[in-house]
N, CA, C and O of each residue as an XYZ file, in Angstrom:
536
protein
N      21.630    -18.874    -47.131
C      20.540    -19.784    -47.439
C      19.912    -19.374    -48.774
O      19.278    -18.329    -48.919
N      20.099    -20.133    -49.587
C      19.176    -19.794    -50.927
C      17.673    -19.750    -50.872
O      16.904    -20.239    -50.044
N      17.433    -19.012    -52.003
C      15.997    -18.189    -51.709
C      15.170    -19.500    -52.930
O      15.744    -20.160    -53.797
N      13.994    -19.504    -52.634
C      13.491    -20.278    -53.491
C      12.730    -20.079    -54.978
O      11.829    -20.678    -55.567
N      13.238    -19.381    -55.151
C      12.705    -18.126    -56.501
C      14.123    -18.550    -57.480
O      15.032    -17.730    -57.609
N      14.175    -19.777    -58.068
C      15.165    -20.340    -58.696
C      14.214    -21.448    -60.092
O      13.210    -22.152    -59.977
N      15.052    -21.169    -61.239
C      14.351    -21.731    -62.321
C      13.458    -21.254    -62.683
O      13.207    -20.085    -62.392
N      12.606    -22.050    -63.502
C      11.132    -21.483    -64.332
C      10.105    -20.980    -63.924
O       9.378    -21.870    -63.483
N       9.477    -19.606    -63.804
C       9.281    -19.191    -62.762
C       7.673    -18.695    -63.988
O       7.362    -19.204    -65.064
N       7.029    -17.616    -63.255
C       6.477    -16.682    -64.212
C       6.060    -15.492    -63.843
O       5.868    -15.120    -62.685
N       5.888    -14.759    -65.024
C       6.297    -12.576    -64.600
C       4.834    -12.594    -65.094
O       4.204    -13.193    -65.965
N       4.569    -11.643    -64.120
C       2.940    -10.776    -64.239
C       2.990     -9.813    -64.203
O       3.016     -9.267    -63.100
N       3.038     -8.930    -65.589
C       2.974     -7.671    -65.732
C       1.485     -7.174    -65.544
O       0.416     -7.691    -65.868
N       1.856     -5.752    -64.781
C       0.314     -4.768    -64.858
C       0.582     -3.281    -65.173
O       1.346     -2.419    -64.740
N      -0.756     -3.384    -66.484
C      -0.338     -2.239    -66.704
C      -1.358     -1.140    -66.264
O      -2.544     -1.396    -66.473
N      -1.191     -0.515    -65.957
C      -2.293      0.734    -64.738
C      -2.127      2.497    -65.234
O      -1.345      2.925    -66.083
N      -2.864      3.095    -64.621
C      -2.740      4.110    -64.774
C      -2.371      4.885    -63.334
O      -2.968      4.575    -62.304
N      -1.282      5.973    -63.354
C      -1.104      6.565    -61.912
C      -2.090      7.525    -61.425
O      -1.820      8.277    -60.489
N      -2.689      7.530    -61.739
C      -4.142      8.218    -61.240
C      -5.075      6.943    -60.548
O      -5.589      7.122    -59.444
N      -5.207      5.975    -61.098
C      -5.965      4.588    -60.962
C      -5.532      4.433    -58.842
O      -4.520      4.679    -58.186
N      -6.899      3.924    -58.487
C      -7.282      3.786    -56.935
C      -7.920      2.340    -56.493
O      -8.813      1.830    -57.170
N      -7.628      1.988    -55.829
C      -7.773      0.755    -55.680
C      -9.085      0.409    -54.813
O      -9.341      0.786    -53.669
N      -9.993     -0.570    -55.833
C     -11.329     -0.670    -55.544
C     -11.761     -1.260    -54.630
O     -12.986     -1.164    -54.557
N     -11.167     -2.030    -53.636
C     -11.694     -3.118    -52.876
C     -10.625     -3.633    -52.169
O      -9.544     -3.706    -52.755
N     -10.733     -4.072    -50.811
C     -10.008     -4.483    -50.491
C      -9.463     -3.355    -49.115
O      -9.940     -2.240    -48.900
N      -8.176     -4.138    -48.197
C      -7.663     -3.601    -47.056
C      -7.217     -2.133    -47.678
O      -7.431     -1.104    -47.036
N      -6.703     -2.118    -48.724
C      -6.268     -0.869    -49.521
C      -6.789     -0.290    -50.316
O      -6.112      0.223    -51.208
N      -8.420     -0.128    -50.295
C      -9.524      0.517    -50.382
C      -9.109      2.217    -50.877
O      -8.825      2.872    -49.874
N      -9.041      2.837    -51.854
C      -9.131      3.616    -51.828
C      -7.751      4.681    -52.344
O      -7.740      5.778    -52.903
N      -6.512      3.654    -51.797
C      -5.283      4.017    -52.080
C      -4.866      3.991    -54.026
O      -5.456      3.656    -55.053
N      -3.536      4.554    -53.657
C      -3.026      4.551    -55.255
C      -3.073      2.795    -55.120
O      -2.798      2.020    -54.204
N      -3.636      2.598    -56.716
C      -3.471      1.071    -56.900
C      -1.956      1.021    -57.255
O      -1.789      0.041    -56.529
N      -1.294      1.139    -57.520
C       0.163      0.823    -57.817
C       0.903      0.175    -56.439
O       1.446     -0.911    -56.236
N       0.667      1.342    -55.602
C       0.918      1.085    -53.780
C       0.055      0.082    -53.474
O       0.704     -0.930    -53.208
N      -1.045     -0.082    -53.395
C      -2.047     -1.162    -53.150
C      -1.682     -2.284    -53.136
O      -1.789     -3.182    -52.300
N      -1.018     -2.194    -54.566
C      -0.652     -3.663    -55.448
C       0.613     -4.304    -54.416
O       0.753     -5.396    -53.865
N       1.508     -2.952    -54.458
C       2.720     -3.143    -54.040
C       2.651     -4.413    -52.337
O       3.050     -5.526    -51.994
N       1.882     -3.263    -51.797
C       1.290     -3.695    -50.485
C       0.753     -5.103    -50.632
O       1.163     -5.857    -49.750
N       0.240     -5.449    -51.194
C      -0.547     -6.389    -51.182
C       0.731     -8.221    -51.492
O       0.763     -9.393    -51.117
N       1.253     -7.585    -52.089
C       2.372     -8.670    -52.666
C       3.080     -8.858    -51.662
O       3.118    -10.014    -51.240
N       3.906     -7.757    -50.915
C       4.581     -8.249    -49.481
C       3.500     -8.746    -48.635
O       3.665     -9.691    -47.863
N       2.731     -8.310    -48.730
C       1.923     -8.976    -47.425
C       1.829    -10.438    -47.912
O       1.272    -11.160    -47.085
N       2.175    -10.976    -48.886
C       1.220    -12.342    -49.654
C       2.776    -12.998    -49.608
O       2.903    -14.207    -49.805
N       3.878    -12.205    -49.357
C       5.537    -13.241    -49.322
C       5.985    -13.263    -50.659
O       6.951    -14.021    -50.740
N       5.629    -12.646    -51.970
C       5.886    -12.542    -52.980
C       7.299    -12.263    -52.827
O       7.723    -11.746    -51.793
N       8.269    -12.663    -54.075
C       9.527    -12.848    -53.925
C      10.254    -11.070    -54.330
O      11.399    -10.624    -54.266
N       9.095    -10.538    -54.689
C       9.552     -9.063    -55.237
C       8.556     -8.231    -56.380
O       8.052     -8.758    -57.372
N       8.436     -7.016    -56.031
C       7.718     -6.292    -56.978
C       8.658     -4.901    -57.491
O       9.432     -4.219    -56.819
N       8.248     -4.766    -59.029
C       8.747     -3.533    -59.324
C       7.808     -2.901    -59.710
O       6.918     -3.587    -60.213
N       7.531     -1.102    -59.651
C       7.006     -0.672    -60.122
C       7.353      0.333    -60.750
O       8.173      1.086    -60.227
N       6.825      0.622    -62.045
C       7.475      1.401    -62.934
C       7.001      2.303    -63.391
O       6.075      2.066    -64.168
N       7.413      3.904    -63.133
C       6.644      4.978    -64.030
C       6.743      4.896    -65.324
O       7.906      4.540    -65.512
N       6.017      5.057    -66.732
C       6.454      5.320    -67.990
C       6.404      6.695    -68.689
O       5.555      7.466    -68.243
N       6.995      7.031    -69.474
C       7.358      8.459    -70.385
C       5.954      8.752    -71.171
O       5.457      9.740    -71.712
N       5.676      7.777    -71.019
C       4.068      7.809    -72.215
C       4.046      6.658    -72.737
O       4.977      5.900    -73.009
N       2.024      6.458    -72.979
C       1.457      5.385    -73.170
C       0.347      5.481    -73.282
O      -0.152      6.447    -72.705
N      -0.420      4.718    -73.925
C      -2.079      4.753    -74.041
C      -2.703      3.374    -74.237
O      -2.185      2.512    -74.947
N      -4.285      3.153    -73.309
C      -4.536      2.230    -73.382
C      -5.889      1.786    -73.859
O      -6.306      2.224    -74.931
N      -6.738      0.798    -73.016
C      -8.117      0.611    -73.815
C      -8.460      2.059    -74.640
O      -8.430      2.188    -75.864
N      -8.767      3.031    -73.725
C      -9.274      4.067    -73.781
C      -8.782      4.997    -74.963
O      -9.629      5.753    -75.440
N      -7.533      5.020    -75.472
C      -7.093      5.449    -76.438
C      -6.768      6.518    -76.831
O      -6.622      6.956    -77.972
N      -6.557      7.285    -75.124
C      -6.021      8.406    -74.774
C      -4.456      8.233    -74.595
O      -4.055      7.310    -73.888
N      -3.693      8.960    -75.119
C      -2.130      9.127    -74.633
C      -1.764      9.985    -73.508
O      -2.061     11.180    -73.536
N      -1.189      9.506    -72.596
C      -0.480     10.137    -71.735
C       0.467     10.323    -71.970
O       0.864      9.512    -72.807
N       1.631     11.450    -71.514
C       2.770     11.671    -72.312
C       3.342     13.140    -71.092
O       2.651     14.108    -70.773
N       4.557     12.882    -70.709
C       5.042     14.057    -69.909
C       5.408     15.107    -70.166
O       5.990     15.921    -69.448
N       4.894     15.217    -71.887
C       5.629     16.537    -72.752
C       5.066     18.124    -71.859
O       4.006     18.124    -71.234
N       5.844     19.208    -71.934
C       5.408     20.359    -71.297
C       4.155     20.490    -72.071
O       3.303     20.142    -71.253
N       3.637     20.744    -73.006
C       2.913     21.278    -73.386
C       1.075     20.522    -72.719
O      -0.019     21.052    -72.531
N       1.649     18.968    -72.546
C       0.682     18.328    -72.143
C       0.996     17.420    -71.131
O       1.170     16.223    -71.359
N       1.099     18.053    -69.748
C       0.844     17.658    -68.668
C       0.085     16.946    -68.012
O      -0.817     17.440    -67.336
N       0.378     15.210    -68.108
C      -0.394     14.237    -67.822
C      -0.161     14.057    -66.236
O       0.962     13.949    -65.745
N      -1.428     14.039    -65.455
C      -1.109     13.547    -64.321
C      -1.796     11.982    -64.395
O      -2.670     11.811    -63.545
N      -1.618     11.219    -64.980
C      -1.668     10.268    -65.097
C      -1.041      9.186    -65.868
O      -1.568      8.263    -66.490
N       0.247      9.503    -65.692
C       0.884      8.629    -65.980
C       1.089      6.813    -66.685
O       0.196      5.995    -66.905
N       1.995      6.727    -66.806
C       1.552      4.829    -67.093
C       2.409      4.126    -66.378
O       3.631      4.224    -66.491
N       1.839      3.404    -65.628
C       2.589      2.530    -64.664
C       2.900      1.534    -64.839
O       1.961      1.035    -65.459
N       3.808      0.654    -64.689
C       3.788     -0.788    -64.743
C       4.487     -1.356    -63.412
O       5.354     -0.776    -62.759
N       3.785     -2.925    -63.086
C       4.327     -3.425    -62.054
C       4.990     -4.708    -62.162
O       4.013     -5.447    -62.038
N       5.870     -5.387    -62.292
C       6.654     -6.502    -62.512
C       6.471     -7.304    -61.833
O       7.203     -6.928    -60.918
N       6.037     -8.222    -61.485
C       6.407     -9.315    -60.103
C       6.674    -10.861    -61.083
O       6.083    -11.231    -62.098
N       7.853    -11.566    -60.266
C       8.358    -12.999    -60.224
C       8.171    -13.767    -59.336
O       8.823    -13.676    -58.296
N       7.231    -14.722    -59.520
C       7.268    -16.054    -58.684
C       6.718    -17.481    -59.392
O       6.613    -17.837    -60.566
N       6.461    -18.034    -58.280
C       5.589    -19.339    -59.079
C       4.219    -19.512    -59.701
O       3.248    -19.251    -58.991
N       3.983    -20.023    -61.252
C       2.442    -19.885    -61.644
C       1.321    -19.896    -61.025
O       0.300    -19.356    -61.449
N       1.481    -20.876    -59.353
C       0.574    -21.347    -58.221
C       0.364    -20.024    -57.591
O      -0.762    -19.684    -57.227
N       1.533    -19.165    -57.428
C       1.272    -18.150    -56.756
C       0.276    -17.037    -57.040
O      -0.606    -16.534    -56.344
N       0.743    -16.782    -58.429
C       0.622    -16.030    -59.247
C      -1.037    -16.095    -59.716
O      -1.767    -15.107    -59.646
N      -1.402    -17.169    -60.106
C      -3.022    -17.486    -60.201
C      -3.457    -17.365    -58.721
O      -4.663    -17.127    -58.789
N      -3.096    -17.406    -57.417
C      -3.913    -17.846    -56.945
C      -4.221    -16.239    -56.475
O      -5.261    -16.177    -55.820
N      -3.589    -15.004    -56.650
C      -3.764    -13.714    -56.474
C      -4.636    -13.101    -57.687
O      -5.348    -12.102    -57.583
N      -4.479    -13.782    -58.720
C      -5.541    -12.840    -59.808
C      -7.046    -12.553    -59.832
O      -7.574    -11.573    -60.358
N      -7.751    -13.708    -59.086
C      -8.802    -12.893    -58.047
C      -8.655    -11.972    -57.538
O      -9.384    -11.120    -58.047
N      -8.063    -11.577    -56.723
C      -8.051    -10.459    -55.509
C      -7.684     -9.274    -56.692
O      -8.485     -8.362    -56.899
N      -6.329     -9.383    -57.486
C      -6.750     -8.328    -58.304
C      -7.950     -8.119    -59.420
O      -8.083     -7.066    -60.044
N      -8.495     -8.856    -59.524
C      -9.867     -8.341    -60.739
C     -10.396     -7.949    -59.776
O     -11.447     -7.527    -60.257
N     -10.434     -7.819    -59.030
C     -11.166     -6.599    -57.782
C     -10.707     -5.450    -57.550
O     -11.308     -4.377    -57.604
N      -9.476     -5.683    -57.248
C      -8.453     -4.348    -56.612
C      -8.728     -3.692    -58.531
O      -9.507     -2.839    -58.957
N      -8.144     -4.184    -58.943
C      -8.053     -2.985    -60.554
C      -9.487     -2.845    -61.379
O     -10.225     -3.807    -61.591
N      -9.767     -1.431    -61.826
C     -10.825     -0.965    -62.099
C     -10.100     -1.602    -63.837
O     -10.241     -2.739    -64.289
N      -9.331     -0.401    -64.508
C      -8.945     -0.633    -65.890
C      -7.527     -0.740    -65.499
O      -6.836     -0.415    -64.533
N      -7.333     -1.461    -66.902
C      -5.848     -1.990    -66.834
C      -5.428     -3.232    -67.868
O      -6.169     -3.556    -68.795
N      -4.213     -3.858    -67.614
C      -3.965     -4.582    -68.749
C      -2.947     -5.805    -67.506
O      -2.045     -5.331    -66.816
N      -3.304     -7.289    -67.438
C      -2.460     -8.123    -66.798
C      -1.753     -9.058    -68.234
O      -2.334     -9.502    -69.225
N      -0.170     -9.121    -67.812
C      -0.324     -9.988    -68.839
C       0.797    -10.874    -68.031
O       1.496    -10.237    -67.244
N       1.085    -12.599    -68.180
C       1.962    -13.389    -67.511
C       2.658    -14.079    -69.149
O       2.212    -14.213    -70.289
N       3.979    -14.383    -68.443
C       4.620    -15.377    -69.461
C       5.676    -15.944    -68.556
O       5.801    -15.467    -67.429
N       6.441    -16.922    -68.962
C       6.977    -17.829    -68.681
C       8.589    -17.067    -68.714
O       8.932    -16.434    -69.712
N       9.334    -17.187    -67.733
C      10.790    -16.190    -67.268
C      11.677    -17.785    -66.826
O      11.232    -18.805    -66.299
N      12.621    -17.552    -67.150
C      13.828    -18.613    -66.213
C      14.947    -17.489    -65.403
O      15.664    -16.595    -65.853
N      14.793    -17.827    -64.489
C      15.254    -17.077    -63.442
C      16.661    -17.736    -62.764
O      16.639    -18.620    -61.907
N      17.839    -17.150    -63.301
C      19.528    -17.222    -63.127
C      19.708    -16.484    -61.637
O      20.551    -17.043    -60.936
N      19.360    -15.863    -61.316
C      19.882    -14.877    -60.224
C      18.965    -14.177    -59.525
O      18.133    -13.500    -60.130
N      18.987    -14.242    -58.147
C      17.663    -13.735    -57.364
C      18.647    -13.526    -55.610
O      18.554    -14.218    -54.596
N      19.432    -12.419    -55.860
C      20.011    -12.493    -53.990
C      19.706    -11.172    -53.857
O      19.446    -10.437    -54.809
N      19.732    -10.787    -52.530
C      20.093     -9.660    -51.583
C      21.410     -8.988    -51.385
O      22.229     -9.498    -50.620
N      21.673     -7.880    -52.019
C      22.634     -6.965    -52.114
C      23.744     -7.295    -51.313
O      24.919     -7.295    -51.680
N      23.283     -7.593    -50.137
C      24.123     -7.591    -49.261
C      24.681     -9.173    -48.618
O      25.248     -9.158    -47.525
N      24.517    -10.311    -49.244
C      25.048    -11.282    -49.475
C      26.635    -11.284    -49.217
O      27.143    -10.562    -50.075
N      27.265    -11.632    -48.662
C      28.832    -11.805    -47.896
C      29.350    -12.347    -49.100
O      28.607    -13.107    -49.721
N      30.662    -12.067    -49.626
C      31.419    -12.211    -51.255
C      31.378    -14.194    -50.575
O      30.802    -14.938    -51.368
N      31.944    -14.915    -49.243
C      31.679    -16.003    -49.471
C      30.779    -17.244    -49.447
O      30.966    -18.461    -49.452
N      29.468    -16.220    -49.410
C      28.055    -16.843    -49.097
C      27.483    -17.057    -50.644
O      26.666    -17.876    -51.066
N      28.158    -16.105    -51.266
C      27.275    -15.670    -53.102
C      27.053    -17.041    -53.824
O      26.327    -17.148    -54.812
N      27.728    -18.073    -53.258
C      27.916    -19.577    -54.053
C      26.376    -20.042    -53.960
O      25.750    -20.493    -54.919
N      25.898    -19.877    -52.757
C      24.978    -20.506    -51.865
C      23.419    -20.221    -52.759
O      22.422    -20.909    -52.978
N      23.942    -18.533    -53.180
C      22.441    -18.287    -54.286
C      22.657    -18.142    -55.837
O      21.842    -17.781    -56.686
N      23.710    -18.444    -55.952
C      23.714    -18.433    -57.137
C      22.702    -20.076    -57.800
O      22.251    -21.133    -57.360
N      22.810    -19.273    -59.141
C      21.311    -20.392    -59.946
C      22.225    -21.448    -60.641
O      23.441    -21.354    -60.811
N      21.566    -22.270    -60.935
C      22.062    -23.157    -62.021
C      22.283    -22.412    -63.563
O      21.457    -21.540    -63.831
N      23.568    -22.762    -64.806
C      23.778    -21.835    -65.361
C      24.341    -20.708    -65.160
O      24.501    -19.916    -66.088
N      24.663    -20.496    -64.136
C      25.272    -19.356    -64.036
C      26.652    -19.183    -63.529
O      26.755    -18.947    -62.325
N      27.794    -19.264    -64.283
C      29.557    -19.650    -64.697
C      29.571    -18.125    -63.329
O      29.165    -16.965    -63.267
N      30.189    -18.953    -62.600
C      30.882    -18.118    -61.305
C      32.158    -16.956    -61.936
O      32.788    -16.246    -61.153
């Protein structure tokens, strides 16, 4: 059965800090990254990634950076998610709550391919996207 996360879709990046705790909400208190995470399955979101980075700096204009000499426990995170613009706005409330500092940014993605690993070699027809030469 094809998944409905097909065509023009849109990506909401967040950018966070791994130290950063999540202000409000059922996940009160937790790492916001997990929070976030949590919060998207619970909402049927089609998928989240979250991403440690090597180094980065933000409003604040501090660098974080994993070099030995300077041992950041705060890392830079980022979280990926794909779905529909409807979706996507209708959660950015709940996060200007959940995130203290941070950076959201959305743009516009066309989305070729969206299955489950484990898809049967003669089911793969079924999710494959438009555009996309078998």
């Amino acid at each position: 059965m094809p998944h409905r996360l097909k065509g023009e879709r849109t990506l909401m990046r967040i950018f966070i800090g791994e130290s950063d705790r999540c202000l409000e909400g059922r996940h009160k208190g937790k790492p916001l990254h997990e929070a976030l995470l949590l919060l998207f399955r619970e909402r049927g979101f089609s998928g989240a990634t979250v991403v440690r980075g090597a180094a980065g700096f933000g409003a604040s204009a501090v660098i974080h950076t994993e070099k030995i000499l300077r041992l950041s426990l705060d890392m830079p995170i980022i979280i990926d998610v794909v779905d529909t613009e409807e979706r996507i706005q209708e959660v950015l409330p709940v996060l200007d709550g959940m995130i203290g500092g941070g950076l959201v940014t959305l743009e516009r993605v066309r989305v070729i391919l969206y299955r489950p690993a484990d898809v049967p070699l003669d089911e793969r027809e079924a999710h494959r996207i438009e555009d996309l030469e078998p």
